[in-house]
C-alpha positions as CSV (number, residue, x, y, z in Angstrom):
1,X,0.0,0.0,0.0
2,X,1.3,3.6,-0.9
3,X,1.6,5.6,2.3
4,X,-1.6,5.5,3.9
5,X,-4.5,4.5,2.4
6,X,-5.9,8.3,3.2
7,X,-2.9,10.4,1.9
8,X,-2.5,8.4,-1.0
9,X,0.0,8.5,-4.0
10,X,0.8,11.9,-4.7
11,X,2.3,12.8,-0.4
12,X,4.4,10.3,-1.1
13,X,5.6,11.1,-4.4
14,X,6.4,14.6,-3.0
15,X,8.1,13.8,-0.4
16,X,10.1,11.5,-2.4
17,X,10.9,14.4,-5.0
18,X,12.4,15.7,-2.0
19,X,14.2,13.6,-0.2
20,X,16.1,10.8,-2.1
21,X,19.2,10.9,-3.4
22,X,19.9,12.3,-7.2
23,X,20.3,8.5,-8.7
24,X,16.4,7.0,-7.7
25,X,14.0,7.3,-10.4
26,X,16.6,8.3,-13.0
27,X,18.4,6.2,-15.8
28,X,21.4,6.0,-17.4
29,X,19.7,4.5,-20.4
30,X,15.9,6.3,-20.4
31,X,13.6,3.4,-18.8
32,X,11.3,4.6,-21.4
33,X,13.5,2.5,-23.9
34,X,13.1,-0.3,-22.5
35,X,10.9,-3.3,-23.7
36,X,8.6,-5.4,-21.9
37,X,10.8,-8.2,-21.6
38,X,13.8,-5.7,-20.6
39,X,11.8,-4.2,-18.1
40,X,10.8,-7.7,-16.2
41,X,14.2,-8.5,-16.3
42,X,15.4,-4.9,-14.6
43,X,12.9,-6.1,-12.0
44,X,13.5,-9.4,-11.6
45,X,17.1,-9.0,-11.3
46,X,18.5,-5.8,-10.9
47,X,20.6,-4.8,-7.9
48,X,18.9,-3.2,-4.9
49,X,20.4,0.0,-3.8
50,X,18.2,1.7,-1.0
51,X,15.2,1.6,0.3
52,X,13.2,3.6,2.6
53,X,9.6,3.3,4.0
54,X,6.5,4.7,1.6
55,X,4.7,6.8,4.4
56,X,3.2,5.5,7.3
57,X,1.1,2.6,6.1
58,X,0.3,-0.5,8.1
59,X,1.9,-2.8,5.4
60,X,5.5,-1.6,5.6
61,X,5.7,-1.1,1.9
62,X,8.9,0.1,0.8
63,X,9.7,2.9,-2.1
64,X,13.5,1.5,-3.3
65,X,15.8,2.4,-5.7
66,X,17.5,-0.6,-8.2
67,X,20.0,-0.8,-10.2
68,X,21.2,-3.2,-13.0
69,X,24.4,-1.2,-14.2
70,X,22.9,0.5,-16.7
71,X,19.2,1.4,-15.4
72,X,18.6,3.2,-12.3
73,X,14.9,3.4,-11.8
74,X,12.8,3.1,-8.4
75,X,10.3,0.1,-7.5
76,X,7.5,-0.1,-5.0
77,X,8.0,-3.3,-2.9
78,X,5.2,-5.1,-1.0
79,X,4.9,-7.5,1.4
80,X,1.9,-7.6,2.7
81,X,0.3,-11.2,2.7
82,X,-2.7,-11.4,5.5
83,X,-5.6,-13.2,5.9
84,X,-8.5,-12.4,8.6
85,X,-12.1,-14.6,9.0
86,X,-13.9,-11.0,9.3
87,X,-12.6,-7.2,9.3
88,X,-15.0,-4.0,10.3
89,X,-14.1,-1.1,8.7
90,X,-15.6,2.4,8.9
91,X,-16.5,1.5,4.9
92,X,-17.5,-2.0,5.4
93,X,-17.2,-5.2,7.1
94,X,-15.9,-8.1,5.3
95,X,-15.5,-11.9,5.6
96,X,-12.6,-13.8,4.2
97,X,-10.7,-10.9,4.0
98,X,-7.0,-10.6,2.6
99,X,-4.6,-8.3,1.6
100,X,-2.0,-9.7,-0.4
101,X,1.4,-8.6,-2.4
102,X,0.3,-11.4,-5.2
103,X,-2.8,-9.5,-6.3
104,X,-0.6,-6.9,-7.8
105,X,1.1,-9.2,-9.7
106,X,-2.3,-11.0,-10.5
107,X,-3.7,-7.7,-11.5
108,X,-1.0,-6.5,-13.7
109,X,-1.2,-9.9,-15.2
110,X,-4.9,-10.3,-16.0
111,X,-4.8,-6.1,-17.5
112,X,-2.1,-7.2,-20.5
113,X,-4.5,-10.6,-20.9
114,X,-7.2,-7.9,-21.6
115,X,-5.5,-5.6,-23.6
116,X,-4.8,-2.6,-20.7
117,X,-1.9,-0.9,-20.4
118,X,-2.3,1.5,-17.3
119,X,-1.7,-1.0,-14.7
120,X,2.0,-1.1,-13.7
121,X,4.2,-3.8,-14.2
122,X,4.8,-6.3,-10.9
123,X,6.4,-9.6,-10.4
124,X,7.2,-11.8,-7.8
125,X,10.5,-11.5,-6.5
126,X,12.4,-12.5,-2.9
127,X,13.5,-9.4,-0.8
128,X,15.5,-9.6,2.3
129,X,14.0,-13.3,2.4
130,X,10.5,-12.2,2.1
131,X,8.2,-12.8,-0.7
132,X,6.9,-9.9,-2.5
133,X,6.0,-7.9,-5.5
134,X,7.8,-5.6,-7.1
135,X,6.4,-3.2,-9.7
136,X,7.8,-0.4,-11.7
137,X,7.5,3.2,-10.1
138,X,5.4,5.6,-12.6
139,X,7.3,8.1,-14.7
140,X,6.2,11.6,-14.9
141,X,3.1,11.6,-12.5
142,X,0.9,14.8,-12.9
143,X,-1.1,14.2,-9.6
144,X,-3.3,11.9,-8.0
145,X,-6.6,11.5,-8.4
146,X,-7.0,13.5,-5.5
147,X,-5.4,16.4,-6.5
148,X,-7.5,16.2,-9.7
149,X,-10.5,16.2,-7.8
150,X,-9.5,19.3,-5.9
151,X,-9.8,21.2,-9.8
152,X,-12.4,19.2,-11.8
153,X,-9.2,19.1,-14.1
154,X,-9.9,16.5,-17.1
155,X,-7.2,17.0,-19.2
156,X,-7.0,18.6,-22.9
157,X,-9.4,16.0,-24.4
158,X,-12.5,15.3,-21.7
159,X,-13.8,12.8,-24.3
160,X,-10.6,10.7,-23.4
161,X,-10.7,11.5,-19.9
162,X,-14.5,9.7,-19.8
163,X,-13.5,7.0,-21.7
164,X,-10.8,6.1,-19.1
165,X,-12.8,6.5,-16.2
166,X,-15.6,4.3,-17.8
167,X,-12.5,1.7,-18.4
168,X,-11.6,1.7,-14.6
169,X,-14.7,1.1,-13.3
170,X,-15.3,-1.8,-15.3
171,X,-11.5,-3.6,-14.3
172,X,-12.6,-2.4,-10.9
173,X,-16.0,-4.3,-10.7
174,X,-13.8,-7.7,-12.7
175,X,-11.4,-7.5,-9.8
176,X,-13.8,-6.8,-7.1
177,X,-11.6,-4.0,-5.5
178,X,-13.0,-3.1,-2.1
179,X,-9.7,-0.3,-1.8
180,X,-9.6,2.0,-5.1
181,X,-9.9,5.5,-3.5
182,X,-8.6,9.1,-4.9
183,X,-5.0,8.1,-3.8
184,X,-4.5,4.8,-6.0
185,X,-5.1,6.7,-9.5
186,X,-2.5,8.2,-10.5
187,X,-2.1,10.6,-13.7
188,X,1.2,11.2,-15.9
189,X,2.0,14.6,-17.6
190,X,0.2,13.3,-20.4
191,X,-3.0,12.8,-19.1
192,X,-3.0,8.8,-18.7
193,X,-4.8,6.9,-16.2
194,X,-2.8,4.7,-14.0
195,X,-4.2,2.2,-12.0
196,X,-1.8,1.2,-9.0
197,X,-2.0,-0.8,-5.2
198,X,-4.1,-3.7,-5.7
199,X,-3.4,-5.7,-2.3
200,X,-7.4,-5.7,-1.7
201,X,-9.1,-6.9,-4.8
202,X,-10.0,-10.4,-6.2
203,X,-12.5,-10.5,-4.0
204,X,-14.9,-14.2,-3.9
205,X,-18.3,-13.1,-4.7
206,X,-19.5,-13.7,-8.0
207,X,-22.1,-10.7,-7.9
208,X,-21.3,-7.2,-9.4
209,X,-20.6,-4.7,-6.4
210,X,-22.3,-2.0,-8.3
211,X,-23.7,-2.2,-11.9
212,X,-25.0,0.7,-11.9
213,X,-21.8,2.2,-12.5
214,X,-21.4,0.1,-15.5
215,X,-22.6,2.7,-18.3
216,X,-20.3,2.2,-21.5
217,X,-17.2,0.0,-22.0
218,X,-14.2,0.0,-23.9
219,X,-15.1,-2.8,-27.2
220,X,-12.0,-4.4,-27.0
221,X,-12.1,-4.9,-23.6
222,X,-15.4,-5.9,-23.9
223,X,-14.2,-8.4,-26.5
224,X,-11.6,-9.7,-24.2
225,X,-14.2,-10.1,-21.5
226,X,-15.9,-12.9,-23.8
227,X,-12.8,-14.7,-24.0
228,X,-11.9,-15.3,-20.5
229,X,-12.1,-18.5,-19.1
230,X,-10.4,-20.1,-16.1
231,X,-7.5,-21.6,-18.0
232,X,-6.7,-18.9,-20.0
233,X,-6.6,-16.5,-16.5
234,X,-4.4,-19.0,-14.9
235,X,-2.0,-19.6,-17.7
236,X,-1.3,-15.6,-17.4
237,X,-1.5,-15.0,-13.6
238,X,0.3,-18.0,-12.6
239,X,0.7,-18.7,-8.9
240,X,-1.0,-15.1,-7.9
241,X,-4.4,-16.2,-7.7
242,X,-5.7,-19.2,-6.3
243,X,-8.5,-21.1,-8.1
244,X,-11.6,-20.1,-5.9
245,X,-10.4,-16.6,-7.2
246,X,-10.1,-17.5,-10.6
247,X,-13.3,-18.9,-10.5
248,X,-15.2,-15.9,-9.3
249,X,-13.3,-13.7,-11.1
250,X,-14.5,-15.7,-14.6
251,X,-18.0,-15.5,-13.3
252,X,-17.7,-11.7,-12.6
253,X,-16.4,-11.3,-16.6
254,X,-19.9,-13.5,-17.8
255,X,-21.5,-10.8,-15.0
256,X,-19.7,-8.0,-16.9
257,X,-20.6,-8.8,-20.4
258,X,-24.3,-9.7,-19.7
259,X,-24.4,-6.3,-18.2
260,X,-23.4,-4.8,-21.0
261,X,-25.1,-6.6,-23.6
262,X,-28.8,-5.8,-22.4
263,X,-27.5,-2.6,-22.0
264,X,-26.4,-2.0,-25.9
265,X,-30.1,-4.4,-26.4
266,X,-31.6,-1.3,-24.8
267,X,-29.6,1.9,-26.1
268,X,-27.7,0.7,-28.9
269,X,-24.4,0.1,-29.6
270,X,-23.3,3.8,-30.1
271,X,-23.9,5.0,-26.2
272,X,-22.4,2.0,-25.0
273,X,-19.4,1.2,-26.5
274,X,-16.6,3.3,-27.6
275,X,-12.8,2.8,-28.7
276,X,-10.1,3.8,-26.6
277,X,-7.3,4.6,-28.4
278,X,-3.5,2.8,-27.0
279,X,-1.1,6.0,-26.6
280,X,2.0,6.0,-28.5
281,X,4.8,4.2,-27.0
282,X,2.9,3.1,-24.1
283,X,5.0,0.7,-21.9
284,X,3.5,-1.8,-19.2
C-alpha cells in the first residue's frame, strides 16, 4: 500500500521528490527505452540499492531504488500477505478478508491478458527473504486522483478523460476491489490513467458490487471479457491467484458482459461502446 490508504500516491511522491538521493527514479539508459521483456528483467534482477519506508502505512511497503548497471529506476515493494475470517471497517465489514502482495502481480497480469496498459508492471521477486511484488515506479506523475478532484481538471481531451474513467470502473467491478480510493489513480503529464495498489481486490463473490456504475465499456475490452475463461486466467497469472479466485473472477467477466449486452439491447451500440485509443509508445 502507498503511504496510507488516506494520503494516498501523490504525499508520497512529494516527499520522495524531496528527499532521495539524485540516482532514484533516473536512468542512465531512459527506462522509457526499454521493452517489456527488458523491463521484467530490470525487475527481476536488478541490484537493490536503498530503500526507505513509503509513508506510514500499516503494510510496511517500501519505495527502493535498483540498479542493473545500466538502469537506475525506483520500485514499490510489498509485502503484505494477510488473511483475517472478518474485518469491520468504517466503509464495510468483510468476511474472508486478505490483503495480499500477489494480487498486484495478478492484477497487472490479467490487465495485459485484456488488452490494458495502465496497470503497472509487478512480479514476484524475494527481498530480504521475504516474498513480495515488485512493480515499476510511474514516470512523470501529474497528480493523484485527489489532486485532480480538488480542480475538476480533465485534461486537454475530456472525451478521453470519460472513456478512461468508464475503463476503470469496469476492471474495478472484474477485480472486485473493495480499496480503489482518490490516492491509487495516478495521472502522468500526459493525461494517462494509471491504475496502482491492488493488495485488496480479487475479491470471492460472483455478484457485481455496483452495476449501476457500469454505463459504457471500452469494445475491446469488452471483447476480451468474452474470451476469459479459467485456463486462459491461470495460464497468465500463474501462482497469484488461487482457483476459488479465478473462479469468481471468470463469473464476474460472464457478469460483466451480460451487463453490457442488455444494455447495448436497450440503447444501442453507439452510447455503449466506444474505442479507446493505445497512446504511442505506451510501456506496461
Amino acid at each position: 500500500m502507498i503511504a496510507t490508504r488516506s494520503t494516498g500516491f501523490l504525499g508520497l511522491l512529494l516527499f520522495v521528490l524531496l528527499n532521495v538521493s539524485p540516482l532514484a527514479g533516473q536512468s542512465v539508459r531512459p527506462a522509457a527505452t526499454l521493452s517489456p521483456e527488458q523491463m521484467e528483467r530490470f525487475l527481476l534482477t536488478a541490484k537493490l540499492v536503498s530503500s526507505r519506508a513509503a509513508g506510514d502505512g500499516i503494510t510496511n511497503s517500501q519505495l527502493a531504488t535498483f540498479t542493473d548497471g545500466t538502469v537506475t529506476h525506483d520500485v514499490h515493494i510489498q509485502t503484505i500477505d494477510e488473511f483475517k475470517m472478518v474485518v469491520n471497517t468504517p466503509r464495510m465489514s468483510e468476511v474472508n478478508f486478505r490483503d495480499t502482495y500477489r494480487y498486484n502481480i495478478a492484477a497487472y497480469r490479467l490487465a495485459m491478458l485484456l488488452g490494458m496498459d495502465n496497470v503497472p508492471m509487478s512480479v514476484e521477486r524475494n527481498i530480504n527473504r521475504r516474498q513480495a511484488s515488485v512493480t515499476w515506479w510511474i514516470d512523470d506523475v501529474l497528480m493523484s486522483e485527489r489532486e485532480r478532484v480538488k480542480t475538476n481538471d480533465e485534461g486537454p481531451d475530456a472525451s478521453r478523460y470519460a472513456m478512461q474513467v468508464h475503463l476503470r470502473r469496469v476492471f474495478d467491478e472484474l477485480i472486485q476491489n473493495r480499496d480503489r480510493n482518490l490516492g491509487n489513480i495516478v495521472w502522468t503529464k500526459d493525461w494517462k490513467m494509471w491504475l496502482i495498489d491492488h493488495t485488496r481486490a480479487f475479491r470471492l463473490s460472483e455478484d457485481l458490487v455496483n452495476p449501476a456504475l457500469l454505463q459504457r465499456c471500452d469494445q475491446s475490452l469488452c471483447a476480451a471479457l468474452k474470451t476469459l475463461t479459467a485456463d486462459r486466467v491461470k495460464t497468465a497469472v500463474g501462482r497469484s491467484l488461487m482457483s476459488n479466485e479465478i473462479e469468481a473472477l471468470v463469473a464476474r467477466a460472464e457478469a460483466i458482459v451480460k451487463h453490457f449486452d442488455g444494455l447495448v439491447a436497450e440503447r444501442g451500440e453507439g452510447r455503449v461502446m466506444y474505442t479507446l485509443m493505445r497512446q504511442p509508445g505506451a510501456k506496461p
